[in-house]
LUMZA-326222 format. One record per residue (C-alpha): residue number from 1; residue in three letters; x, y, z. Coordinates in Angstrom, 3 decimals. Layout:
LUMZA-326222
ATOM  badren  kefi        xx        yy        zz
ATOM     NUM   ALA         X         Y         Z
...
end
This chain:
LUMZA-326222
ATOM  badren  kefi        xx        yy        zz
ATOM       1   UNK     0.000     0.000     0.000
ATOM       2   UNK     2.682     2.570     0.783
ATOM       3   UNK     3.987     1.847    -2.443
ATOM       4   UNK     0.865     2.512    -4.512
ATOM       5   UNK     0.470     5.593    -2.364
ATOM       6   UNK     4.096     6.827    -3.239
ATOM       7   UNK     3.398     5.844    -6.995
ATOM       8   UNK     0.196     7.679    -6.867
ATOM       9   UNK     1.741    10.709    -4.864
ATOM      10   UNK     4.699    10.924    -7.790
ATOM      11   UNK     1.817    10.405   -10.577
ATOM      12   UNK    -0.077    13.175    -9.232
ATOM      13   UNK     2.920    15.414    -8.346
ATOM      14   UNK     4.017    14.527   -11.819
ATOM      15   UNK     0.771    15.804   -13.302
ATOM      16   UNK     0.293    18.810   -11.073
ATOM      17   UNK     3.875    19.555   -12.809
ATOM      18   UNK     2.917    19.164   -16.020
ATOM      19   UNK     0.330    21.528   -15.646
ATOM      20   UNK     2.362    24.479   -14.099
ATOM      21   UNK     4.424    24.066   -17.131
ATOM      22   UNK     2.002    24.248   -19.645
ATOM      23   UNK     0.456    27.436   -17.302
ATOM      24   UNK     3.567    28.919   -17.455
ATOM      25   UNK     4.206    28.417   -21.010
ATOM      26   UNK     0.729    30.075   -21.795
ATOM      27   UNK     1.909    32.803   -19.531
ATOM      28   UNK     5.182    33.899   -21.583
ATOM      29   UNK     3.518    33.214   -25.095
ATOM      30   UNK     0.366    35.686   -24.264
ATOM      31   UNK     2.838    38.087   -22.590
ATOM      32   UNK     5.075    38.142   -25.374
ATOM      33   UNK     2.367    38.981   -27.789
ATOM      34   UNK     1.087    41.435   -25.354
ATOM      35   UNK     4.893    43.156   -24.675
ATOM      36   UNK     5.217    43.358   -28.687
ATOM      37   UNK     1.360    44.630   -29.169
ATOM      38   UNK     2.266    47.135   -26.529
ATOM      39   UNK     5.614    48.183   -27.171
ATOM      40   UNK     5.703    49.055   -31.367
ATOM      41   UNK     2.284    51.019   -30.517
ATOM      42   UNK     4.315    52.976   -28.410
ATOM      43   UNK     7.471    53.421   -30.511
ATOM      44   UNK     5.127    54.235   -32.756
ATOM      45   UNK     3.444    56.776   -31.375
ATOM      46   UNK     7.157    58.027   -29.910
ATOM      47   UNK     8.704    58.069   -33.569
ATOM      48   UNK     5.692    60.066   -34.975
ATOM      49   UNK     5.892    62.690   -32.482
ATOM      50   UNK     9.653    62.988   -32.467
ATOM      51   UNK     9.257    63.180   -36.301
ATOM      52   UNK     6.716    65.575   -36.014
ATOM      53   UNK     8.166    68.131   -33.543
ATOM      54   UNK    11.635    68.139   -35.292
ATOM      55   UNK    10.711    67.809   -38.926
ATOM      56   UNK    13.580    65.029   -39.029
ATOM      57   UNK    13.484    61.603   -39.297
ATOM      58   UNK    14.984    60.713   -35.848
ATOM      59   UNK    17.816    58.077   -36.413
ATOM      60   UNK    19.026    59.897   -39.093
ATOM      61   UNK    18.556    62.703   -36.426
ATOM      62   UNK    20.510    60.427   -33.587
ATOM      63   UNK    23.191    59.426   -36.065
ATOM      64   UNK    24.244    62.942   -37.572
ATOM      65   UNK    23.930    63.882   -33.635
ATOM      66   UNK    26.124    61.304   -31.835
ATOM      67   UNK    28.568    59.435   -34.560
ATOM      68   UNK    28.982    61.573   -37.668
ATOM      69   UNK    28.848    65.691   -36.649
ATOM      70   UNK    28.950    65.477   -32.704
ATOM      71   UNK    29.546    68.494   -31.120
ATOM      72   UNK    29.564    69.802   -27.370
ATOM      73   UNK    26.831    71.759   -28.332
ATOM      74   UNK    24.872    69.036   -30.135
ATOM      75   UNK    25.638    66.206   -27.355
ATOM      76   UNK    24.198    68.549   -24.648
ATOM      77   UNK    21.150    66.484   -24.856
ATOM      78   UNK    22.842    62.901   -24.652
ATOM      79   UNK    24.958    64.712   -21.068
ATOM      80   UNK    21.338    65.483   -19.642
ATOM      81   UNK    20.024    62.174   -20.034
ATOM      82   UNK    23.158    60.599   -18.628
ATOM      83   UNK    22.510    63.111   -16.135
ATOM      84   UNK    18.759    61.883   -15.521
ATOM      85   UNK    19.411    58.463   -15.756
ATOM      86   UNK    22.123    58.457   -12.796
ATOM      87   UNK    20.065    60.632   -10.291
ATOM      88   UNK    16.690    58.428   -11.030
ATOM      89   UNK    19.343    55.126   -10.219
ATOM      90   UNK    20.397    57.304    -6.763
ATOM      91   UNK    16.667    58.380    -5.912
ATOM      92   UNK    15.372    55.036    -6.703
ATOM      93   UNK    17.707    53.103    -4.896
ATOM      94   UNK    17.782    55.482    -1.951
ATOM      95   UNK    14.182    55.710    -1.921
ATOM      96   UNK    11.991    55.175     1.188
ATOM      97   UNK    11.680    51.733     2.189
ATOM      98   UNK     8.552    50.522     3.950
ATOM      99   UNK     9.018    49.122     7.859
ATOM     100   UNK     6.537    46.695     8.526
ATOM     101   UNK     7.003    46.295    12.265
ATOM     102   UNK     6.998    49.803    13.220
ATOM     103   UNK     4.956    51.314    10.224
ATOM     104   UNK     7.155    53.681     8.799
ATOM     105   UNK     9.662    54.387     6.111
ATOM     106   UNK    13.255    54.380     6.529
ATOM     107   UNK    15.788    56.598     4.468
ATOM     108   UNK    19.168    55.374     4.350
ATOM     109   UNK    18.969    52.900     6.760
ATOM     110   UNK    18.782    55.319     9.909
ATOM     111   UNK    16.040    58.406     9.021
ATOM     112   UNK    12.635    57.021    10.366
ATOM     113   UNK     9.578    58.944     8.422
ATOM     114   UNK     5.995    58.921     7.898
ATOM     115   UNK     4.486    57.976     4.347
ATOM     116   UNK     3.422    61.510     3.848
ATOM     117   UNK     6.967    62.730     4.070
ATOM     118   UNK     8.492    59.613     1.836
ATOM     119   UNK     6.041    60.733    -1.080
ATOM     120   UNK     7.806    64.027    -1.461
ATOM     121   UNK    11.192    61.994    -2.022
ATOM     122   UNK    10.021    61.840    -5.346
ATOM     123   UNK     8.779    65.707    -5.426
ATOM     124   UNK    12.532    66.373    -4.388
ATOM     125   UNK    13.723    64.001    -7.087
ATOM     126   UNK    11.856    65.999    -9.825
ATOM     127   UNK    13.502    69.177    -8.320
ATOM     128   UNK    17.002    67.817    -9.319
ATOM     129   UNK    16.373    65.917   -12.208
ATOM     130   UNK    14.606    68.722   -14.069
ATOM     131   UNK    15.611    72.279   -13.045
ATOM     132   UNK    18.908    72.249   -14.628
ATOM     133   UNK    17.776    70.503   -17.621
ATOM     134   UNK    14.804    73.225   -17.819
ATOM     135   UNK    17.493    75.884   -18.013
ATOM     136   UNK    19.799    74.460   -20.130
ATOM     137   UNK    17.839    73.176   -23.258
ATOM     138   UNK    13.957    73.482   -22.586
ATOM     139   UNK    12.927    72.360   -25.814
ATOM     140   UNK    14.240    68.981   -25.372
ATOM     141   UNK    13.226    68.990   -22.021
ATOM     142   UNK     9.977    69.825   -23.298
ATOM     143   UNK     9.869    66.584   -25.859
ATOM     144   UNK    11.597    63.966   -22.766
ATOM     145   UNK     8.525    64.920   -20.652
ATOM     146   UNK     6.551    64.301   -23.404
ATOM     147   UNK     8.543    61.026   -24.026
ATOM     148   UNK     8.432    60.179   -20.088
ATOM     149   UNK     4.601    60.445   -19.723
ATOM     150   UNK     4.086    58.121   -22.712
ATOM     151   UNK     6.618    55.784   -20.626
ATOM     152   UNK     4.647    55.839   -17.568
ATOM     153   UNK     1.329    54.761   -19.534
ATOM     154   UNK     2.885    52.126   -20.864
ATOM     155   UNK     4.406    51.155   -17.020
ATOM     156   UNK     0.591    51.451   -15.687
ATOM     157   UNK    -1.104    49.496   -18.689
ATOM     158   UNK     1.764    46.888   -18.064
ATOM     159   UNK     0.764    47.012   -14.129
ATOM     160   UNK    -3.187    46.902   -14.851
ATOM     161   UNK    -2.868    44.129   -17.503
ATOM     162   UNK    -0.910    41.591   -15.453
ATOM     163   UNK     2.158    41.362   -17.754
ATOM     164   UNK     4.709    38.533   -17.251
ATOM     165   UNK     6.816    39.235   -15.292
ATOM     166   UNK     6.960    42.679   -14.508
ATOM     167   UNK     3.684    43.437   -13.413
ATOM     168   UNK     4.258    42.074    -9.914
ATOM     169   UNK     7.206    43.923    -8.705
ATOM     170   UNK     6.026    46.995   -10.825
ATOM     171   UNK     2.904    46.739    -8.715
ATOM     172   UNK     4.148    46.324    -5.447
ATOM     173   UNK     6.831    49.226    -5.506
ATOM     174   UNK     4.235    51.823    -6.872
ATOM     175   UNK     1.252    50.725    -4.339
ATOM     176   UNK     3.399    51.308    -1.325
ATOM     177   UNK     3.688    55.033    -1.466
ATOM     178   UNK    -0.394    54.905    -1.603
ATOM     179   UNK    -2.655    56.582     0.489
ATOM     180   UNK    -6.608    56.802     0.782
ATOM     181   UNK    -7.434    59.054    -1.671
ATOM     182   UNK    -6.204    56.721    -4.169
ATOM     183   UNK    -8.357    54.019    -3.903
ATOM     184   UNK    -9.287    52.873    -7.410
ATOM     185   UNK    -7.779    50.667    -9.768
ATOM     186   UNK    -5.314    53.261   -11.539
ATOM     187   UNK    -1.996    54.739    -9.819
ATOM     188   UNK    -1.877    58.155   -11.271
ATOM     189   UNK     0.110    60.642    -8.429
ATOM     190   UNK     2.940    59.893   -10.466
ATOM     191   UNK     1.726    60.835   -13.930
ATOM     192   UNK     0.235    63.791   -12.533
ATOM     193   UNK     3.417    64.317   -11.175
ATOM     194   UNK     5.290    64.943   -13.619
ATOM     195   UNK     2.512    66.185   -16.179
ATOM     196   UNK     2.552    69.096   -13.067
ATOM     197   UNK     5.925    69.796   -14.342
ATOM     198   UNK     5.761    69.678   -17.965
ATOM     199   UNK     2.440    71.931   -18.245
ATOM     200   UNK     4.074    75.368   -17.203
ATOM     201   UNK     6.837    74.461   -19.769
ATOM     202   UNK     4.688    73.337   -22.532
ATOM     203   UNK     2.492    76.520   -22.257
ATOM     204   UNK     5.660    78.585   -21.886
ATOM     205   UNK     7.272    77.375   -25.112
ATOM     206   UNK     4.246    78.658   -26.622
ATOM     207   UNK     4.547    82.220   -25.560
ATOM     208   UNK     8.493    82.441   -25.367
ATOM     209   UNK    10.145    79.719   -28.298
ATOM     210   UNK    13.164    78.287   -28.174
ATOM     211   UNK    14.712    81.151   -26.139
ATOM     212   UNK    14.771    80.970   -22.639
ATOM     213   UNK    15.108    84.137   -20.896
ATOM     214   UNK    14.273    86.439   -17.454
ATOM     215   UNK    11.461    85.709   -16.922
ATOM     216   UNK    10.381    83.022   -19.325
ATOM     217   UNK    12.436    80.723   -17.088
ATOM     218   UNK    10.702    81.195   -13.777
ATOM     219   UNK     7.299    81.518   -15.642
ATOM     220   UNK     8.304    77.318   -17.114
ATOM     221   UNK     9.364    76.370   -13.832
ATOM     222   UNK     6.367    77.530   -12.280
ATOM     223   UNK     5.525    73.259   -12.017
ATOM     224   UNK     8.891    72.228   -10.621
ATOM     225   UNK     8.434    75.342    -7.952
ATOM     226   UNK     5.166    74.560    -6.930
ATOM     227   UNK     4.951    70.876    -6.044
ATOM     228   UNK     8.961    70.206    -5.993
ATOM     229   UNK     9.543    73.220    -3.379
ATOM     230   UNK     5.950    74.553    -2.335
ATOM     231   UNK     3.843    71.268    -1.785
ATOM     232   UNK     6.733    69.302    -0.401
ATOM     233   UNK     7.436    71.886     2.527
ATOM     234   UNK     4.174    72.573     3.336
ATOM     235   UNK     3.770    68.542     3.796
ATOM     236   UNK     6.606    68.037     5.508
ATOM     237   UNK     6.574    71.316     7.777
ATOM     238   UNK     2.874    70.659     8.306
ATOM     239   UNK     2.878    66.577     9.310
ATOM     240   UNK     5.812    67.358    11.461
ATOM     241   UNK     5.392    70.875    13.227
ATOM     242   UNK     1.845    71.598    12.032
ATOM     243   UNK     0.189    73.023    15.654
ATOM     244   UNK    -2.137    75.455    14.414
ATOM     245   UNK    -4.697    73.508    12.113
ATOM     246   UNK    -7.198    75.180     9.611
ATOM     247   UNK   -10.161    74.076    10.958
ATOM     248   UNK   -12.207    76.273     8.401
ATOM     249   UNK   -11.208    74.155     5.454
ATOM     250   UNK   -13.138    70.733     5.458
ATOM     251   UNK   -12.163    67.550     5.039
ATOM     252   UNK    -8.160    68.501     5.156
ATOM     253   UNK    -5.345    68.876     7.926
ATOM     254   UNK    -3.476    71.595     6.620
ATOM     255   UNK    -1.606    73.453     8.858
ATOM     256   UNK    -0.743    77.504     9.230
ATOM     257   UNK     2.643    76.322     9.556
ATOM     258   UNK     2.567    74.524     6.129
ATOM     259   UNK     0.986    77.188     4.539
ATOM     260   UNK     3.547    79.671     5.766
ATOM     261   UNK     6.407    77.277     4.712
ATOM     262   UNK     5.015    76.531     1.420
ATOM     263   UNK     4.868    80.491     0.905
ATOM     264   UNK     9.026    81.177     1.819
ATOM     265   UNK     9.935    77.971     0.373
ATOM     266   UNK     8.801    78.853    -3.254
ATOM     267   UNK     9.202    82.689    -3.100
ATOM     268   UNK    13.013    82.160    -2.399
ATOM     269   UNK    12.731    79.658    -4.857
ATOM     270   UNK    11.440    81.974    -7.526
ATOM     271   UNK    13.934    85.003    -5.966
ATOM     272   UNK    16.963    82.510    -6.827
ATOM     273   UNK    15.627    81.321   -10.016
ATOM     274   UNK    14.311    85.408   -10.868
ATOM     275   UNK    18.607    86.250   -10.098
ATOM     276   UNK    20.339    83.234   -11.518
ATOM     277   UNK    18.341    83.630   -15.136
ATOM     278   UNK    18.639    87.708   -14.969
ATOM     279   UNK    21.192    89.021   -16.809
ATOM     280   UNK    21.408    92.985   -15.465
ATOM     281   UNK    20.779    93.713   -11.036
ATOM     282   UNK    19.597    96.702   -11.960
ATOM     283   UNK    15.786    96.576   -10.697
ATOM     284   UNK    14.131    94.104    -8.667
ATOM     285   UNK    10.719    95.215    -8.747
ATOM     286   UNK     9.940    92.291   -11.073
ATOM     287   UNK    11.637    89.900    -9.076
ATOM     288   UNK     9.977    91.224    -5.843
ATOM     289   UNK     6.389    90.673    -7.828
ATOM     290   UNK     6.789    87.319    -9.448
ATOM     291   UNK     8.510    86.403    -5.863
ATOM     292   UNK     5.764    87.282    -3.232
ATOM     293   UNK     2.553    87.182    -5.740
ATOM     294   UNK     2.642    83.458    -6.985
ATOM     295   UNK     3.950    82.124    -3.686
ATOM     296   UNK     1.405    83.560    -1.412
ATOM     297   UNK    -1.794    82.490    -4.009
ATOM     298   UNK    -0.585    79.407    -4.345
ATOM     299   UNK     0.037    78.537    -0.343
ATOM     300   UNK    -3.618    79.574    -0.027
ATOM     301   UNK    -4.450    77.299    -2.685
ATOM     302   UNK    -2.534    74.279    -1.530
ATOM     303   UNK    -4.404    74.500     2.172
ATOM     304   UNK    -7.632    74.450     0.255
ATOM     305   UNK    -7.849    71.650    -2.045
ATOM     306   UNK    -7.061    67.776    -1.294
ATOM     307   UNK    -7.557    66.515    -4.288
ATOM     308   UNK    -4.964    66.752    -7.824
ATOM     309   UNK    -2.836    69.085    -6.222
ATOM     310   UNK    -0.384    67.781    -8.826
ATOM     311   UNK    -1.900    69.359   -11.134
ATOM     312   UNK    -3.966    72.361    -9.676
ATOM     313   UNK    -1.044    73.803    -8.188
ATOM     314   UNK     1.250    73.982   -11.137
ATOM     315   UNK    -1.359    75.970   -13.694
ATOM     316   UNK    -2.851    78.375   -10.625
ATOM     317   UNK     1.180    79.059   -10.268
ATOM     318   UNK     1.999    79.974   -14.105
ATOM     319   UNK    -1.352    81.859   -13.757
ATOM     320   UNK    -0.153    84.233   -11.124
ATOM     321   UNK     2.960    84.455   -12.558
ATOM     322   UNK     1.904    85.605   -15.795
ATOM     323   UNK    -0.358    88.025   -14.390
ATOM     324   UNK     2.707    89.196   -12.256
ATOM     325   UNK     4.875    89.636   -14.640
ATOM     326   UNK     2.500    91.053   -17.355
ATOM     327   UNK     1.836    93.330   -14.167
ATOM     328   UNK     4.967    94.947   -13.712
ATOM     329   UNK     6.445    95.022   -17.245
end
């Protein structure tokens, strides 16, 4: 009996096998299909907009670029994504990581902080991925946010969809940083993220062209100065010191201490920004304005409103600031 019952054991063991391995096979041929489906739609769509925006075909583009004209002026592009890619390998791998026994985040092994604070890593992140780019060459800036939005749909219909074998660990690195007001299926507070920091940009490059002058500059960064600088302060400042809460506002915890931090923290912001792009220190009345003006409308905003701050903030910004400066020119 004990050797029917291993017999049957290894014939059913040997079945169950056989199974997993045709499962599994099933698995990588539909998520092939599904990674090639996915991926030429958006090279595609990539090649045709490239194409589009520099009336060039774009590997003939690449190749005059990088291997038969290359130039230090030319290669500034290939530097800032070299650039990119290093600090998004630093963030990423120094990012928050979750602490299940004592329901935190730890940075760097020692720095114990709430989830509220570990979302703005990535708000920081943006600050020093994009600013200098932003100054440098906008216009490709410009097209890599475009190109980097398109890359995080792609990331969340890989997530949503199940994909072999991504989808798992894709899944469980962006759901930790959650909190309750995302609740449904889609993880967006990254997307809006950075679509935050590409609108003041896109709608600059409309008014301003390629050239990038005082105060074009501080009018594109409106996006990285309002949720890189503003929103992450006030968070931070207000989850940690927050005393005084505005009880006025419903349904938030916003604090007078994170509204007055989110005000300093992006008017010295825009005062740096105003005197770094400004090429005479002759008058600062137009510093002064698009200083104080934007900052303090947008703090009052940010207490207000729960809800797409990652995008609110970033056009009620450029707004003020164009009124600003249309104010005192």
């Amino acid at each position: 009996r004990s050797r029917r019952a291993r017999e049957a054991f290894a014939a059913a063991a040997g079945a169950e096998g056989v199974a997993r391995s045709r499962t599994l096979r099933a698995l990588v041929r539909e998520s092939t299909a599904a990674w090639l489906a996915l991926g030429s739609s958006m090279a595609a769509f990539g090649y045709g907009l490239a194409a589009l925006h520099g009336r060039v075909e774009p590997l003939a583009w690449a190749a005059d670029t990088f291997v038969l004209n290359p130039s230090p002026e030319r290669t500034a592009p290939a530097l800032i994504v070299a650039f990119w890619l290093l600090s998004l390998l630093a963030g990423v791998g120094l990012s928050p990581e979750p602490m299940r026994d004592r329901g935190g985040f730890r940075i760097c092994c020692w720095l114990v902080v709430t989830k509220i604070v570990a979302r703005k890593w990535y708000h920081f992140l943006a600050v020093l991925m994009f600013s200098p780019a932003l100054c440098l060459n906008p216009v490709f800036t410009a097209m890599a946010f475009v190109g980097a939005l398109i890359a995080f749909a792609t990331a969340e219909a890989v997530r949503l969809g199940g994909l072999y074998p991504v989808s798992d660990p894709l899944d469980a690195f962006m759901s930790r940083y959650l909190d309750e007001r995302e609740s449904g299926p889609l993880i967006v507070s990254h997307s809006y993220l950075l679509l935050g920091c590409a609108l003041p940009l896109l709608l600059t490059l409309t008014f301003a062209g390629d050239g990038f002058d005082h105060p074009a500059s501080v009018l594109a960064s409106s996006g990285i100065i309002s949720l890189g600088i503003g929103d992450s302060f006030a968070s931070i400042v207000g989850s940690t010191l927050g005393k005084r809460f505005l009880g006025r506002v419903p349904g938030t915890k916003k604090s007078y201490e994170g509204m007055l931090a989110a005000f300093v923290s992006m008017a010295l912001a825009t005062a740096i920004l105003a005197k770094i792009s400004k090429p005479y220190d002759d008058d600062n009345t137009l510093d002064w304005t698009i200083s104080i003006i934007p900052a303090a409308s947008t703090a009052l905003l940010e207490v207000s409103t729960d809800q797409m701050d990652n995008l609110f903030l970033p056009i009620y910004h450029f707004t003020w600031t164009y009124v600003a400066i249309s104010a005192a020119l």
